[in-house]
C-alpha positions in Angstrom: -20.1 -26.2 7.7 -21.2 -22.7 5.9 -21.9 -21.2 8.7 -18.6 -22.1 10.4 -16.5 -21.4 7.6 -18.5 -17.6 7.0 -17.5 -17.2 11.0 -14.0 -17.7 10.4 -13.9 -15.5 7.4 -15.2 -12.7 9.1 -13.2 -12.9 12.1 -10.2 -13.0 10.3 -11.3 -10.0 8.2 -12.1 -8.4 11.0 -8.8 -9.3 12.8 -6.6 -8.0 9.8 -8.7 -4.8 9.3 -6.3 -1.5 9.7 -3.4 -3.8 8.7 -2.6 -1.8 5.3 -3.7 1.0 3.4 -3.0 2.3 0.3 -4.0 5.8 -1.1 -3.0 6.7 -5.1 -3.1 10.1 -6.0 -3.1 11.6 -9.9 -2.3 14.9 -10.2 -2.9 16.0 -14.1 -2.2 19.8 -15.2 -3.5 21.9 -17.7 -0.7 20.9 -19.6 -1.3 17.3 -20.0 1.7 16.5 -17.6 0.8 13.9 -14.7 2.1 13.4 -11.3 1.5 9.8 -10.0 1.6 9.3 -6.1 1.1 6.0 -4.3 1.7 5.7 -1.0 1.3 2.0 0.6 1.2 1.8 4.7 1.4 -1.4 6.8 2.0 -2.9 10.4 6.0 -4.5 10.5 4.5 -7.9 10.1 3.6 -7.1 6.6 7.6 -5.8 5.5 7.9 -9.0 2.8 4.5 -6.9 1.1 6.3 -3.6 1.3 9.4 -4.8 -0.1 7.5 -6.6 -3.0 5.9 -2.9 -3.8 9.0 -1.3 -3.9 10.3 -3.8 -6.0 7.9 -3.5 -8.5 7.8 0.8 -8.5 11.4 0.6 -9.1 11.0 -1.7 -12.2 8.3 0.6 -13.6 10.4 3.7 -13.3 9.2 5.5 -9.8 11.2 7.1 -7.2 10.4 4.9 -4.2 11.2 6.9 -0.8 10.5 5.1 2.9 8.8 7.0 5.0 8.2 6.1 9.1 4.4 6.9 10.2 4.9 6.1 14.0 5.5 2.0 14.3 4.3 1.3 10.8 6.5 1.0 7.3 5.5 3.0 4.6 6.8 3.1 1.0 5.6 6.4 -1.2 6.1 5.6 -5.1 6.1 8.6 -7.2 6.2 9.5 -10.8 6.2 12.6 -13.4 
């Protein structure tokens, strides 16, 4: 039953692989100001996750833009 269970995992793992990705970038000067980037991609069958993510940037104060990265949805979050 392991073993079957363990195959299934990794299928599906291996079947939602390249779905989403998610990159966060910190920019911090010299003068202690800091520059917070996330940028969250995904395939159109993943939209309800996207629009949670905005959601939730625009509660905690970032500027959330859409951006189009061929025929997947991307939000990029940012704040200063």
């Amino acid at each position: 039953m392991k073993k079957i269970f363990m195959l299934l995992l990794l299928f599906l793992t291996m079947c939602l692989a390249g779905c989403a990705k998610g990159v966060i970038t910190l920019d911090i000067s010299r003068m202690g100001a800091a520059d917070i980037d996330c940028k969250l991609v995904a395939v159109p069958i993943l939209t309800k996750g996207l629009d949670s993510f905005r959601r939730d940037f625009t509660e905690d104060g970032y500027t959330v833009n859409t951006v189009n990265d061929g025929e997947m949805k991307s939000y990029l979050a940012h704040n200063h």
